[in-house]
Legacy VTK file of the C-alpha trace (Angstrom):
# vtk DataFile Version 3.0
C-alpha trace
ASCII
DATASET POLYDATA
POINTS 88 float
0.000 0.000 0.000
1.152 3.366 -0.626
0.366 5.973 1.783
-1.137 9.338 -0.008
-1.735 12.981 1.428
-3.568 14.832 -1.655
-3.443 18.967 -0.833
-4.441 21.924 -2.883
-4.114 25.592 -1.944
-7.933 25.872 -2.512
-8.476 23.720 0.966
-9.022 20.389 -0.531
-7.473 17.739 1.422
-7.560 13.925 1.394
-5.259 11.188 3.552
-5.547 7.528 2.725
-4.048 4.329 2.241
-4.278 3.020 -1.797
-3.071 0.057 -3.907
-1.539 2.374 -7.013
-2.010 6.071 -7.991
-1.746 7.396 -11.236
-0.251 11.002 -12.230
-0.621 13.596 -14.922
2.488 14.813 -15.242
4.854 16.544 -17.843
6.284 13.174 -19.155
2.807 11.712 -19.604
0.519 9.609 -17.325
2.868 8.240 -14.545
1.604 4.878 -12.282
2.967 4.637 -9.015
2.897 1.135 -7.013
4.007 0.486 -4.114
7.847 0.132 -3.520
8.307 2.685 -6.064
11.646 4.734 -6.696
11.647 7.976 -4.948
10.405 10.010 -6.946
9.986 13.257 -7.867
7.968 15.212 -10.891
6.103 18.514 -11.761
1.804 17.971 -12.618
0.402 19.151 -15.214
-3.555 20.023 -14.949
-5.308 16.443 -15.482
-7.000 13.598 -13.586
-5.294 11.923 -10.678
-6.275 8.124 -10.365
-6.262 6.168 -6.541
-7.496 2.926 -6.823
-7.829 0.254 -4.210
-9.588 -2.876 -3.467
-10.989 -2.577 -6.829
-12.344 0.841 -6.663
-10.986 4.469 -8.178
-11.596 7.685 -7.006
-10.674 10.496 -9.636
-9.650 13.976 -9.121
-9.609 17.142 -11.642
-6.086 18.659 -10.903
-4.489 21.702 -11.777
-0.083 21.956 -11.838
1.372 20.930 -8.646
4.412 18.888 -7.693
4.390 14.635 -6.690
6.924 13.067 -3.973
7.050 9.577 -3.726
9.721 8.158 -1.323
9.236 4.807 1.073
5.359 4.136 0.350
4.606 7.422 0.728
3.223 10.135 -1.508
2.448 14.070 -0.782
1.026 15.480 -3.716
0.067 19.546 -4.206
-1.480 21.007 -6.455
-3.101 24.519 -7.407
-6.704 23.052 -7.313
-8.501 20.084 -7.320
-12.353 19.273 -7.958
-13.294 15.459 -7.562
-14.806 13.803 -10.737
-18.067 12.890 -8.798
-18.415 17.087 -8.397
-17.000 17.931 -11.787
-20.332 18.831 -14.250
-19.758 18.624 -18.119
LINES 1 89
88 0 1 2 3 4 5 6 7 8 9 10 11 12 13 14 15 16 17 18 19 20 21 22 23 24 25 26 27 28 29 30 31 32 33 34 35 36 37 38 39 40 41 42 43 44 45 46 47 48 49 50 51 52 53 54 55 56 57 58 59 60 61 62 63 64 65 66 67 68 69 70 71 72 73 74 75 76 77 78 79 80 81 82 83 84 85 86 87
């Protein structure tokens, strides 16, 4: 399990426990698993994927910046809407 604290400056902020995660980032989609390289990488404005126990809960994301080091992820971004609240 990877261990993930989701932040953005708007207020939004999420701490759980998930099988994989995946990133929008500036070298395309990145998946992170758990005993993953540290890691390190800008985001660019996408969807950011947690999924666990066969579930995924997706997030609208602006820029931010991903750590990953030791099972652990902090990611912050400039603002972030879940999907369930994002209207088309």
């Amino acid at each position: 399990m990877i261990h993930v604290t989701l932040i953005s400056k708007d207020g939004f902020y999420l701490e759980k426990d998930v099988e994989s995660v995946k990133i929008p980032s500036y070298k395309g989609e990145t998946q992170v698993l758990t005993a993953h390289a540290s890691y390190v990488a800008l985001i660019i404005a996408g969807v950011v994927e947690l999924a666990s126990a066969g579930t995924t809960e997706k997030f609208e994301c602006m820029d931010g910046i991903v750590e990953v080091a030791h099972d652990k992820m902090v990611i912050l971004v400039n603002g972030l809407t879940k999907s369930s609240d994002v209207h088309a």
